[in-house]
C-alpha positions as CSV (number, residue, x, y, z in Angstrom):
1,X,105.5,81.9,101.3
2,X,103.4,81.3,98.3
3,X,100.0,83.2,97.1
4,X,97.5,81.8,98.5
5,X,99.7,81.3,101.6
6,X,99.8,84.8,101.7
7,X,96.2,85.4,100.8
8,X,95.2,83.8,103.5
9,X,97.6,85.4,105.8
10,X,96.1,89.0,104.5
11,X,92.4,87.8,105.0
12,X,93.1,87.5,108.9
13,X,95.3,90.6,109.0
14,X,92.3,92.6,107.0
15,X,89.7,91.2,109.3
16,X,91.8,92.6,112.3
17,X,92.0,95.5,111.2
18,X,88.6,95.8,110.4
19,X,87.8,94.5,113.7
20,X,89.8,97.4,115.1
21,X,88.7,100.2,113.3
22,X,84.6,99.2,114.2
23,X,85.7,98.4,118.0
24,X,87.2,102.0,118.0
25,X,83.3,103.0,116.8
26,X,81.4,100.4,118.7
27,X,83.0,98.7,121.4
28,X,80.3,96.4,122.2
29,X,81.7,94.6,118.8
30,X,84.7,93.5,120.4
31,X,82.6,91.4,122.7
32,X,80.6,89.4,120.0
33,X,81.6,90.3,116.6
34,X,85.4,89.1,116.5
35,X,84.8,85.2,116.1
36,X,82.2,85.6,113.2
37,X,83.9,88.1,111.3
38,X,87.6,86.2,111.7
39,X,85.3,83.3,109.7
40,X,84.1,85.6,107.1
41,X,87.9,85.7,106.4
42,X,88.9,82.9,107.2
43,X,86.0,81.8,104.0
44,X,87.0,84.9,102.0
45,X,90.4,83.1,101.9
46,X,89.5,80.1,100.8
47,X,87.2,81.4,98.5
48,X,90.2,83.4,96.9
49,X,92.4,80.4,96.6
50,X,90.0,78.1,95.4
51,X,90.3,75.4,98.1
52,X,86.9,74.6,98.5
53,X,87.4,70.9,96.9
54,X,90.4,70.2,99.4
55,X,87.1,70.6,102.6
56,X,84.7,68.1,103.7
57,X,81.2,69.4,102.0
58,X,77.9,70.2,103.7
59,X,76.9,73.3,104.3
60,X,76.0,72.2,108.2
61,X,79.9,72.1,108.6
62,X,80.2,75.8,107.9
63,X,77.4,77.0,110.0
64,X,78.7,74.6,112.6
65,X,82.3,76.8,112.0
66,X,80.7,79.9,112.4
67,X,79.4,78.6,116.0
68,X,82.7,77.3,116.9
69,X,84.3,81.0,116.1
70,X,81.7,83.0,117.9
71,X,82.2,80.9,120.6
72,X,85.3,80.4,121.1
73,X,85.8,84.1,120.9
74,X,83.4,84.6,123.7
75,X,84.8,82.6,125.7
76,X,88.2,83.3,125.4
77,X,86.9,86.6,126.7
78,X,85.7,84.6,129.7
79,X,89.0,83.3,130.2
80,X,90.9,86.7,129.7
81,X,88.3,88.3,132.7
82,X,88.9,85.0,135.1
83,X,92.8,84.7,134.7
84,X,93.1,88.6,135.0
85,X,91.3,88.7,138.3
86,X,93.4,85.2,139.5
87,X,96.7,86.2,138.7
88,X,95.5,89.8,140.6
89,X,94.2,87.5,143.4
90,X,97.7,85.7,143.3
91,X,99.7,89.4,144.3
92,X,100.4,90.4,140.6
93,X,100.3,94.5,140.7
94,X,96.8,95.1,138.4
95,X,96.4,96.9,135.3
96,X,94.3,99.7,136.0
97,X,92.7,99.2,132.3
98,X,93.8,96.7,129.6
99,X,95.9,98.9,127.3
100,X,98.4,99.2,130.5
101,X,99.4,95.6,129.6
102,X,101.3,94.8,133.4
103,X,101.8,91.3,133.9
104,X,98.0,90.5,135.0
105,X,96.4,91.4,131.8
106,X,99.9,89.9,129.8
107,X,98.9,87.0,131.8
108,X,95.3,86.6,131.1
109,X,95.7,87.6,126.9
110,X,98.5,84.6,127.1
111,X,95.7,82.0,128.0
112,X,92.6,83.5,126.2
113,X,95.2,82.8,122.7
114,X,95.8,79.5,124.3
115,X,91.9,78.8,124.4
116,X,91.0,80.9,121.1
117,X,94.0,78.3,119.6
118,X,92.0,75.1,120.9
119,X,88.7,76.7,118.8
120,X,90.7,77.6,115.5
121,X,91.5,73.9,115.4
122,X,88.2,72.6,116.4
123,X,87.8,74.8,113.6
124,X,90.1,73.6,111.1
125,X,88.6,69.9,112.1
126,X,85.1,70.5,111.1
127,X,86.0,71.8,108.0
128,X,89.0,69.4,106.8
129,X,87.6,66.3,108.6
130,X,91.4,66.0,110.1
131,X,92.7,66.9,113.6
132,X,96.2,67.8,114.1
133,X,98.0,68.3,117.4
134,X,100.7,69.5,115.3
135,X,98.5,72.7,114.0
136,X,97.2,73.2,117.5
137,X,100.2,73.6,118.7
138,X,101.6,76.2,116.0
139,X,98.3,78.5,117.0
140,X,99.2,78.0,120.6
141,X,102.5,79.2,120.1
142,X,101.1,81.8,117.5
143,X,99.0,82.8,120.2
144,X,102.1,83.8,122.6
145,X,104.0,85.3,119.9
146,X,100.6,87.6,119.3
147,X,101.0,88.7,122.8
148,X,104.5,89.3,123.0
149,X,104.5,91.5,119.7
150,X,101.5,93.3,120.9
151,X,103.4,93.9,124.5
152,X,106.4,95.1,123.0
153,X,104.6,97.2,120.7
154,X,102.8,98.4,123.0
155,X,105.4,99.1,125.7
156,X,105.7,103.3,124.7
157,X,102.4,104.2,124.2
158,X,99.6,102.3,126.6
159,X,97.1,103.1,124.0
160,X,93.6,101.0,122.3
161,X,95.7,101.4,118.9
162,X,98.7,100.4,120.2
163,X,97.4,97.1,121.9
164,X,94.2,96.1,119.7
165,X,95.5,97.7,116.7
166,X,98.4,95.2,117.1
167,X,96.6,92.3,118.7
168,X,93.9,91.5,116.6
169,X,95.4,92.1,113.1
170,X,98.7,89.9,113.9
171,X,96.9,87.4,116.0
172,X,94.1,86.9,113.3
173,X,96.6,86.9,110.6
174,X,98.7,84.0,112.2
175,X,95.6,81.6,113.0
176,X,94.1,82.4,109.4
177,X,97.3,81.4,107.9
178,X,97.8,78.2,109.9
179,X,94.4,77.2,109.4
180,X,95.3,77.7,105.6
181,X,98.2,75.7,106.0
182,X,96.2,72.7,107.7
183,X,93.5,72.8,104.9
184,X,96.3,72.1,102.5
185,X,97.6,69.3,103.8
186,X,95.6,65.8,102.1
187,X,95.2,62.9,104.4
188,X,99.0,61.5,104.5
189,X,99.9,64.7,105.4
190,X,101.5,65.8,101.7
191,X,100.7,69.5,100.9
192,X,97.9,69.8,98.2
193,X,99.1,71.7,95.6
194,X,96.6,74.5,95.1
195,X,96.4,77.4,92.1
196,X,96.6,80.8,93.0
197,X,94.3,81.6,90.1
198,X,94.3,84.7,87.6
C-alpha cells in the first residue's frame, strides 16, 4: 500500500473515530452527521494526495456528493431499523439494545453496509464520471467484513466502544480507501499514477 493509498485509508479511519468520540457526546450525531462528515474525509483525502485533476470538475458534483452521503447514511439507518425488526418478526431471538450484537442486529448492520456500499459508489460515480461494478462489489464485501470485525471484537465486551468504536472507524476506513482506489483508476482502467507530495 502506497501513501496516498494509505492517506486515504487514515482519512476514513480518523473520521470514524471522530464520529465515535462526538456520538459518545451527542448521540443524535449518529443519526445525521455520519454521511457528511465520512465526505469531509473522503475530500480531506483527496485534497492531501492531490487528486483533484484525476475528478470530473464542477463544484455541483461535490455538493451533489455530499447529498448522496447524507443520504445514504440515513437510510442505511432505515434499512438497519426495518431488517432488525424482520429478521425479529422471522423468530431470530432479539437484541435487547444494539451493542448486544445477536444475530438480528448482525443481520440488520450486514444489509445497512450493503446499502451504504451502493451510495459510496454512486458516490465514487459522480465524482470520477465512471461506474464500476467491480468497486461496488469490494465495498459490499468491505461492508461484511466491517461487521464481522466489529462482531468479533465485540463478542467480550457488549459495549458502545466496543461496537461503534470498531464499526465506524474500520468501516469508514475501507470505503474511503476503495473510493481512493476507484478515483485512481483513468478510463481504461490503468491506475493513474499520483504524487504523494512533500
Amino acid at each position: 500500500m502506497n501513501r496516498p493509498q494509505l492517506k486515504f485509508l487514515f482519512a476514513g479511519f480518523a473520521a470514524g473515530v471522530v464520529t465515535v468520540a462526538i456520538g459518545w457526546l451527542w448521540p443524535i450525531f449518529l443519526s445525521v452527521g455520519v454521511g457528511l462528515l465520512f465526505a469531509g474525509a473522503l475530500l480531506a483525502a483527496i485534497s492531501l494526495t492531490r487528486s483533484w485533476p484525476i475528478l470530473k470538475h464542477g463544484a455541483w458534483r461535490y455538493l451533489i456528493g455530499l447529498t448522496i452521503c447524507a443520504m445514504g447514511y440515513v437510510l442505511s439507518l432505515f434499512t438497519l431499523a426495518g431488517l432488525g425488526q424482520y429478521v425479529q418478526s422471522a423468530g431470530l431471538p432479539p437484541s435487547g439494545d444494539i451493542v448486544e450484537l445477536h444475530s438480528d442486529m448482525l443481520l440488520a448492520l450486514a444489509g445497512a453496509t450493503q446499502v451504504a456500499a451502493v451510495f459510496v459508489e454512486l458516490l465514487a460515480y459522480v465524482l470520477t464520471g465512471r461506474w464500476s461494478n467491480a468497486f461496488l462489489l469490494r465495498l459490499m464485501a468491505a461492508g461484511v467484513v466491517t461487521v464481522l470485525v466489529t462482531f468479533v471484537a465485540n463478542l467480550p465486551f457488549h459495549h458502545y466502544w466496543s461496537l461503534m468504536g470498531i464499526l465506524l472507524p474500520v468501516g469508514e476506513a475501507l470505503f474511503c480507501w476503495i473510493v481512493g482506489l476507484q478515483i485512481w483508476q483513468s478510463d481504461e482502467g490503468v491506475p493513474v499514477r499520483i504524487t504523494a507530495g512533500p
